[in-house]
C-alpha positions as CSV (number, residue, x, y, z in Angstrom):
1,X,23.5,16.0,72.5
2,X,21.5,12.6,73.7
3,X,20.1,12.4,77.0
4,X,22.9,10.5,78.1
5,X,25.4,13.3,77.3
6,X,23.1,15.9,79.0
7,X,23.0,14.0,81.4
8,X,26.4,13.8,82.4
9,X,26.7,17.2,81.6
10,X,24.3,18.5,84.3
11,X,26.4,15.9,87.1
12,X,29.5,17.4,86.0
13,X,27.9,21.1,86.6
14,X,26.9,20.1,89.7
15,X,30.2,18.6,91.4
16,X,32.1,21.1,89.7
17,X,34.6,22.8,92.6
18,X,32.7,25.9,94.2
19,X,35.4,28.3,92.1
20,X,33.8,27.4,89.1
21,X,29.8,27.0,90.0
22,X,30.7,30.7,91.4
23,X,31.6,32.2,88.0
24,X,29.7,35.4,87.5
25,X,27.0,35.1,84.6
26,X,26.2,39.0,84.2
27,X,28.7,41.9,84.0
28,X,26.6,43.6,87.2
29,X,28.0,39.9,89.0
30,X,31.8,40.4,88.3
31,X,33.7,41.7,91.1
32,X,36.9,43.9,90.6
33,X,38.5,44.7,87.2
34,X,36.9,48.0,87.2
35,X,39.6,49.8,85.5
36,X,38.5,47.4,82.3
37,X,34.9,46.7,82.8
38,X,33.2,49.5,85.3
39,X,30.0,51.1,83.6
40,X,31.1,53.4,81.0
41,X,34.2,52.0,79.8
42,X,35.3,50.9,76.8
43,X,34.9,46.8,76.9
44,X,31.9,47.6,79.2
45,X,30.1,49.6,76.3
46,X,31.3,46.8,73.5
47,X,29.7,43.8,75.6
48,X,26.3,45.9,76.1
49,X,26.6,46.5,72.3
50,X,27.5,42.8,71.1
51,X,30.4,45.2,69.1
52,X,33.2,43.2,70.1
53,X,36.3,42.8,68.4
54,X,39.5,40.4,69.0
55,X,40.8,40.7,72.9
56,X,43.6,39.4,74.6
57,X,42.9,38.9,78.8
58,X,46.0,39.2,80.3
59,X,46.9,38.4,84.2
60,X,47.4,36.1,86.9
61,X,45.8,33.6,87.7
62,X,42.2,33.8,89.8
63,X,41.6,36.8,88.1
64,X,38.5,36.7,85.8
65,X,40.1,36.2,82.2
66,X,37.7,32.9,82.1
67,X,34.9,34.5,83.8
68,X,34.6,36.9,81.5
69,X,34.6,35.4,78.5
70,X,31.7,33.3,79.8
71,X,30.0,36.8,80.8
72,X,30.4,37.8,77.3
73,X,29.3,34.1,75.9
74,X,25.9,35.0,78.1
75,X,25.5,38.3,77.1
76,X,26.1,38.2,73.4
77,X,24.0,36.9,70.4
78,X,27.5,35.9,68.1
79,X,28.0,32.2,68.8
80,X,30.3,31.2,71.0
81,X,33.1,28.2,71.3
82,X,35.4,27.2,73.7
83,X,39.2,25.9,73.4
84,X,42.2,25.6,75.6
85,X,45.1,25.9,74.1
86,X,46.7,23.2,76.3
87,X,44.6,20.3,74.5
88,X,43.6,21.6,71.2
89,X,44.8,20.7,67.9
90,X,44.9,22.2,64.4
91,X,41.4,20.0,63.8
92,X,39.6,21.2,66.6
93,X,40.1,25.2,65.2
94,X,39.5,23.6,61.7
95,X,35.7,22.9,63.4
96,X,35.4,25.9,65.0
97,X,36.4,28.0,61.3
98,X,33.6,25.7,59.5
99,X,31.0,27.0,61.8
100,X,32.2,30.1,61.8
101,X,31.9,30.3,58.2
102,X,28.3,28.5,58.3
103,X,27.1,31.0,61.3
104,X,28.3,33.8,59.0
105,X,27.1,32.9,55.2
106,X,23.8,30.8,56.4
107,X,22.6,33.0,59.6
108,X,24.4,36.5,59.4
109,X,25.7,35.4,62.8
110,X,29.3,36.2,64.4
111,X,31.3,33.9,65.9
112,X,33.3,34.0,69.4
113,X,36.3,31.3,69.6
114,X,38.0,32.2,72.8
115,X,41.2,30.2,73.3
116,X,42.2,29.7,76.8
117,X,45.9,29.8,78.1
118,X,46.5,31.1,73.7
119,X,50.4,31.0,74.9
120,X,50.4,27.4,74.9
121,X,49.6,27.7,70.5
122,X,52.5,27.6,69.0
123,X,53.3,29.6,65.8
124,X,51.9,27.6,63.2
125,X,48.8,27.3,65.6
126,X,48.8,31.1,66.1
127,X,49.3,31.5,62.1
128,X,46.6,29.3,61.4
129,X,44.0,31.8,63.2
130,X,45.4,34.9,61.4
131,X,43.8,35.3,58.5
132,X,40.1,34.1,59.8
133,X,40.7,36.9,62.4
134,X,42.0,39.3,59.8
135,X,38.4,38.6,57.8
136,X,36.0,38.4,60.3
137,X,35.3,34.9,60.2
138,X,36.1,34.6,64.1
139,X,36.3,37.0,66.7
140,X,39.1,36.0,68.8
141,X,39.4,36.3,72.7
142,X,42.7,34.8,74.3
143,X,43.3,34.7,78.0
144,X,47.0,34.3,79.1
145,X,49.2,34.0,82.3
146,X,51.8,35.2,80.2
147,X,52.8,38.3,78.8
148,X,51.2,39.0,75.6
149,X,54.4,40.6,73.7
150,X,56.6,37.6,74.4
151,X,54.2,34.7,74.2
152,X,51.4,35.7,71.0
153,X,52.2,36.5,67.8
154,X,52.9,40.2,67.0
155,X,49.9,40.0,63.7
156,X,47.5,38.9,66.1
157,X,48.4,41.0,68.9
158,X,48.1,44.2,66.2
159,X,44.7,42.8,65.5
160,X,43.5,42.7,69.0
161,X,43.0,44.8,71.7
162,X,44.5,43.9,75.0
163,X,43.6,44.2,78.5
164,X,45.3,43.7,81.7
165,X,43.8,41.9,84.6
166,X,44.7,43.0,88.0
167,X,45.2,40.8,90.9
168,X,41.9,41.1,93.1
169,X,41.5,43.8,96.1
170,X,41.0,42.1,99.6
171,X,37.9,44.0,99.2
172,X,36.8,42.4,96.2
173,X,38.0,38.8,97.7
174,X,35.7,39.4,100.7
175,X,32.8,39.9,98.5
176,X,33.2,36.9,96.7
177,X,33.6,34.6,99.8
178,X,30.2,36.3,101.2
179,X,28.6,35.5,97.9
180,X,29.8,32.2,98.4
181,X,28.9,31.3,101.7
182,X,25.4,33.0,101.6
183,X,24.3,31.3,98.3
184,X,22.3,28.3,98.1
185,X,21.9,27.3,94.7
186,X,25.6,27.8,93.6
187,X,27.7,28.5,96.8
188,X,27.8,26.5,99.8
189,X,25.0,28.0,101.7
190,X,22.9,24.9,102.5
191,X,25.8,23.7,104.7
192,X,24.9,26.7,107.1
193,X,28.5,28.0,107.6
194,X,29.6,31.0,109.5
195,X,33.0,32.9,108.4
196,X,34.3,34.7,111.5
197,X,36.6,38.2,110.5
198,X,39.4,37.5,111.2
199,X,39.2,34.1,109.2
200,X,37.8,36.3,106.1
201,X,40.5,38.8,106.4
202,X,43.1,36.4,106.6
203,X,42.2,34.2,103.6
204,X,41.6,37.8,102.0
205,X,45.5,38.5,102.4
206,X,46.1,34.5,101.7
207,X,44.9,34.2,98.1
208,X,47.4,37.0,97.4
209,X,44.8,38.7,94.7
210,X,43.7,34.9,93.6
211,X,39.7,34.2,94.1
212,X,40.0,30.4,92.7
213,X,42.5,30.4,95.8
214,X,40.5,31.7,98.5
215,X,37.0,29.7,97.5
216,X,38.4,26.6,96.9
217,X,39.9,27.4,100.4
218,X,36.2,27.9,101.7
219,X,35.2,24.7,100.4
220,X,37.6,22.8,101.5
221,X,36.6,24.4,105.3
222,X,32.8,23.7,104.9
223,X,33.3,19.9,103.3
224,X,35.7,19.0,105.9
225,X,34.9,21.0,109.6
226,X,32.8,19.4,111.7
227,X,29.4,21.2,112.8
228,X,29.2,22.8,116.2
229,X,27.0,22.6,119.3
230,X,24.5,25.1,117.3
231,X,24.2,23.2,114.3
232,X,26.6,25.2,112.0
233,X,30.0,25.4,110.3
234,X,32.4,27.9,112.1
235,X,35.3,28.5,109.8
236,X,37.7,30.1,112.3
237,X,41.5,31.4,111.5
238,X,42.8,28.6,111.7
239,X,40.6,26.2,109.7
240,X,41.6,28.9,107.2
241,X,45.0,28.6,107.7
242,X,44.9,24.8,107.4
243,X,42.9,24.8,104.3
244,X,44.9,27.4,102.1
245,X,47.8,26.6,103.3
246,X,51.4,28.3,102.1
247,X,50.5,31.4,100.7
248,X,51.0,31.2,96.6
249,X,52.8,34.1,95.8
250,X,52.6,35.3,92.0
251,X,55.7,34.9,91.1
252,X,56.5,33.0,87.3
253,X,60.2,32.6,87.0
254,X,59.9,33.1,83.3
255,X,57.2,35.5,83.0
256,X,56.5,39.2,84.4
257,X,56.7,38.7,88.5
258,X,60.3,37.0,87.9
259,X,61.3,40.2,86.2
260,X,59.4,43.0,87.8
261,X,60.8,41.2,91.3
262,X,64.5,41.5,90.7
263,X,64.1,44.8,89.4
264,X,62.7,46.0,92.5
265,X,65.3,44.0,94.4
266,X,67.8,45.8,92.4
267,X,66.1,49.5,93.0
268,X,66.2,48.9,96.6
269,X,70.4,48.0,96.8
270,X,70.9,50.7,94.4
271,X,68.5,53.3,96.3
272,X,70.2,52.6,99.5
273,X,66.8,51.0,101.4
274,X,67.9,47.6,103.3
275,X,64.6,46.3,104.4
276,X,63.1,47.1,100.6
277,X,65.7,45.0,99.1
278,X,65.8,42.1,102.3
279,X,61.9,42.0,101.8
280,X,62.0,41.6,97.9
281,X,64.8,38.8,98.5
282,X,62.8,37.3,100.8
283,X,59.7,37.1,98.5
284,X,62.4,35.6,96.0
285,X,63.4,32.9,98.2
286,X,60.2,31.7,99.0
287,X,59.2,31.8,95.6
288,X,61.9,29.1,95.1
289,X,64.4,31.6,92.8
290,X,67.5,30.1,92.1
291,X,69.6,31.5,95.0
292,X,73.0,31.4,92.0
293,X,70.6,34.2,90.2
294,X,70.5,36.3,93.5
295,X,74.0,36.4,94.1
296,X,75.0,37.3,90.9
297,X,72.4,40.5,90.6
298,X,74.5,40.8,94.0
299,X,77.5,41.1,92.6
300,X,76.4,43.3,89.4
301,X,74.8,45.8,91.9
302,X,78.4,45.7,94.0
303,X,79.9,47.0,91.1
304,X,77.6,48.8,88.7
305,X,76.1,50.8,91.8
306,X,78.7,51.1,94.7
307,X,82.0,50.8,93.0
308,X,84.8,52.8,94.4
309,X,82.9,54.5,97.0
310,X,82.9,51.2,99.0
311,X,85.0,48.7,97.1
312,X,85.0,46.1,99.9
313,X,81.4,45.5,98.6
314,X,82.8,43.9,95.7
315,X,84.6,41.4,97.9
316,X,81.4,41.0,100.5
317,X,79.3,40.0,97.0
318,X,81.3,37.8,95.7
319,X,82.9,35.8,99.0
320,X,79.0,35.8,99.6
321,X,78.6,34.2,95.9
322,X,80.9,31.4,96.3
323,X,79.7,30.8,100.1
324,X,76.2,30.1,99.0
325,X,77.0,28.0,96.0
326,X,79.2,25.8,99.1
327,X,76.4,26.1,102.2
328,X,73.1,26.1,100.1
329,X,70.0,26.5,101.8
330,X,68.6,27.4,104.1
331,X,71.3,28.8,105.5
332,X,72.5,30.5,102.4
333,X,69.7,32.8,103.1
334,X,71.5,34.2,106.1
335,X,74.8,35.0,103.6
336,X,72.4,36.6,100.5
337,X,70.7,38.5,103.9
338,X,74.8,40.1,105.1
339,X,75.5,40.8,101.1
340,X,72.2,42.1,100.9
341,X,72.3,44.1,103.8
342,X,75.4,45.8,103.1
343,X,75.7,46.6,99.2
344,X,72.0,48.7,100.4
345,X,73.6,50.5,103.1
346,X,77.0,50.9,101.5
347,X,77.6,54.5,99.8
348,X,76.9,54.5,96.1
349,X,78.7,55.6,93.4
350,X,78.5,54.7,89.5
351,X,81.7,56.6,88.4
352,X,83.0,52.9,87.4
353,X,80.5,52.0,85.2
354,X,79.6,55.7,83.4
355,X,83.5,55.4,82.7
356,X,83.6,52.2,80.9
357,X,80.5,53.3,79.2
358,X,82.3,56.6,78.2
359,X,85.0,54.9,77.0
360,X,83.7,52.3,74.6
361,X,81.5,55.5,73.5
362,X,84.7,56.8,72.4
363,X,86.7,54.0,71.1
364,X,83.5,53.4,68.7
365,X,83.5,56.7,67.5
366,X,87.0,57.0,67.1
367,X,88.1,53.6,66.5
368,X,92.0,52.6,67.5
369,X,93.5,55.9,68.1
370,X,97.5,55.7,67.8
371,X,98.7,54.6,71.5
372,X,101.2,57.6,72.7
373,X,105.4,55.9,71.4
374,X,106.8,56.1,75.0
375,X,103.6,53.6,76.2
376,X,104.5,51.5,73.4
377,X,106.3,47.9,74.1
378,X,109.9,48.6,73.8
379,X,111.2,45.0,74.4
380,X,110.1,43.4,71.6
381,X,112.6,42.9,68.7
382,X,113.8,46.1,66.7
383,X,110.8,48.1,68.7
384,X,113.5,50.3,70.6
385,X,114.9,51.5,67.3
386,X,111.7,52.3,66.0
387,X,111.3,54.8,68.9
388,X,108.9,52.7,70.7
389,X,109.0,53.1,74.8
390,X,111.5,55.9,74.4
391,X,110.8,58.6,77.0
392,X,108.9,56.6,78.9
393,X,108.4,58.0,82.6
394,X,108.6,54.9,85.4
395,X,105.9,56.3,88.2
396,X,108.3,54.5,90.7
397,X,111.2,56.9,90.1
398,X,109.7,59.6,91.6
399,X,108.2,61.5,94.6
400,X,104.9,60.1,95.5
401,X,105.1,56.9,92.6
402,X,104.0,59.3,90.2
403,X,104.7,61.7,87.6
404,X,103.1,64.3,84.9
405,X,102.6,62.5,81.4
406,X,100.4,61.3,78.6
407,X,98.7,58.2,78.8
408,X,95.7,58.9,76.4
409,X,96.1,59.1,73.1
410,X,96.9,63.0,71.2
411,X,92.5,63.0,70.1
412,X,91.7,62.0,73.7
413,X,94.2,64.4,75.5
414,X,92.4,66.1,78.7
415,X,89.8,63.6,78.4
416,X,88.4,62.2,81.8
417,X,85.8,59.4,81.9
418,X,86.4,58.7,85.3
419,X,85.6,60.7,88.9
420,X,87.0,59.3,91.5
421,X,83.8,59.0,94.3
422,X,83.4,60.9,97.9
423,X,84.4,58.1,100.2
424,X,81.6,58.1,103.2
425,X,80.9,56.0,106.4
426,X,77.5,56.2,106.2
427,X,74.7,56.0,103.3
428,X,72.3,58.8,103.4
429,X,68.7,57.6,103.3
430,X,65.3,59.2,103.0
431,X,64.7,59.6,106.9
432,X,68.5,60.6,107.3
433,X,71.7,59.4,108.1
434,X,71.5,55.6,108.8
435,X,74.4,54.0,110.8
436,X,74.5,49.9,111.5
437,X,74.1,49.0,114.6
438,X,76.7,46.0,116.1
């Protein structure tokens, strides 16, 4: 590196946002992640030992997967390179083998590669690591927004160990804006700000477990507030609110939150609990979720989990289907909000769909069973001489439109795969009996 290059190097350190001149250097500086790193544990132990092997930091974003590889890149002698995934080519891990191999057979020395956002490799790129991982060449660390078992390659997930990164505390969020506002030589403490509570709290609950989120929100305050009668920065409420903005909810529609979402959407309709499941479709919609995807889990849940007990439901789902793919939004909200409303508080029942499930059960272990002769068509040409239809019993002939007989076949007689549900008014919930109010 010439002087030049250092040069620009220390300007680019020194304008970089406050997120990233913030980034703990030591493991006693991270905040949060305890579960993974707290003294005593197992990666804690393998950093203070420089006995790393391949990791995979998994998690949303804001929540240290960076920041601690650059704690380990601190803390351990092995040698340590840098690539994101999003940029880097076949040549640039070509580079990063040879001096591997040269830090290993000239100086006895390991070599870190730690591959930001590793889901962006593709399979040939993720291939190409393999067997330099396998032999020790490279240790490996990948950080990923995405989940591991879908987005990395199942040999180098085998060779790696993996750790979840959980979104940060409000707690931990708090401590990292103090940190931030009280140091001079990396923060913004030469600007002399003061953070009220209430403004801490709130961009606590803002950045939604996100610490890029909440101190880029804190410089943006300082840089841009004007100083008051005593000389200082106040960041009040709502500076905050101005500077963060709409709350950034985790939510991927490809990736975990997308899944783990609907599901609890689902739970809630299916476990009878309307402001569960009108808060999880709220958190969808303002995610941006396509509202076609709603209604149809609508639908599903109208049959698969209400059925026959309430089999308006059905009708409510999809009238409220085909309304919101006519309306749109916004207002389709207030049609997903009635369907969603009512499948929760409708009575439950899954006779419907344990009978269908019953049945193909039996069809595929007994295959096409002989249908019973007096079901059988009788119109068709020469069928009535063959027997077929004869002694068939027409329901409409007598008392009640119905009459004893065998519609199953002879290996399936006495067989039931469906029970008809309790019809009630009401759907029990945990606190009781819950009745709508008009």
């Amino acid at each position: 590196m010439d002087l030049f290059e250092y040069m620009a190097e220390q300007k680019k350190a020194e304008e970089a946002p406050l997120a990233s001149r913030m980034r703990p250097e030591t493991l006693d500086e991270l905040v949060g992640q305890q579960h993974i790193i707290g003294k005593g544990r197992l990666l804690y132990r393998a950093i203070q030992a420089d006995q790393l092997g391949s990791l995979i930091f998994y998690g949303p974003p804001g929540t240290g997967k960076t920041t601690l590889a650059r704690v380990i890149a601190h803390t351990t002698k092995a040698d340590f390179c840098q690539l994101n995934a999003t940029a880097a080519g076949k040549k640039d891990m070509e580079e990063v083998v040879a001096r591997a191999k040269n830090n290993l057979g000239g100086y006895q020395r390991k070599t870190i590669l730690f591959v930001d956002e590793i889901h962006r490799f593709n399979k040939a790129q993720q291939d190409y690591l393999l067997p330099f991982v396998e032999d020790g060449t490279v240790i490996l660390i990948g950080a990923t927004t995405e989940n591991p078992y879908f987005e990395v390659n199942a040999a180098l997930l085998s060779r790696s160990r993996i750790f979840e990164l959980k979104p940060l505390s409000e707690e931990d969020l708090g401590v990292l804006m103090d940190r931030a506002i009280s140091d001079s030589r990396r923060g913004v403490g030469a600007y002399h700000a003061v953070m009220e509570a209430e403004a801490r709290q709130f961009l606590a609950r803002a950045a939604d477990g996100d610490a890029r989120a909440a101190l880029n929100a804190i410089e943006l305050a300082v840089l841009t507030t004007e100083r008051a009668a005593d000389g200082k920065i106040h960041i009040t409420t709502e500076v905050a609110a101005e500077c963060i903005q709409k709350r950034a909810l985790r939510y991927d529609k490809d990736g975990d939150a997308h899944y783990d979402t609907i599901s609890a959407f689902i739970k809630s309709m299916r476990g009878s609990d309307p402001d569960a499941a009108v808060y999880y479709l709220a958190r969808m919609l303002y995610a941006g979720e396509d509202i076609r995807f709603i209604a149809r889990r609508i639908v599903i849940c109208a049959s698969e989990d209400v059925g026959n007990a309430d089999p308006n439901a059905l009708c409510v789902a999809t009238s409220a289907f085909l309304a919101v793919e006519r309306v749109g939004l916004p207002e389709a909200e207030l049609i997903l909000s009635q369907a969603v409303c009512y499948i929760a508080s409708a009575p439950k029942s899954n006779a419907c769909t344990t009978a269908i499930y019953a049945a193909k059960e039996a069809v595929k272990k007994h295959g096409s069973l002989p249908i019973p002769p007096h079901l059988q068509d009788a119109h068709y040409r020469g069928h009535a001489a063959l027997g077929r239809g004869i002694g068939y019993k027409y329901p409409h002939d007598y008392p009640g439109h119905w009459v004893e007989q065998q519609y199953l076949p002879d290996a399936l007689k006495g067989t039931s795969f469906y029970e008809a549900p309790e019809r009630a008014d009401a759907c029990r919930r945990r606190s009781g009996s819950r009745q709508e109010k008009v």
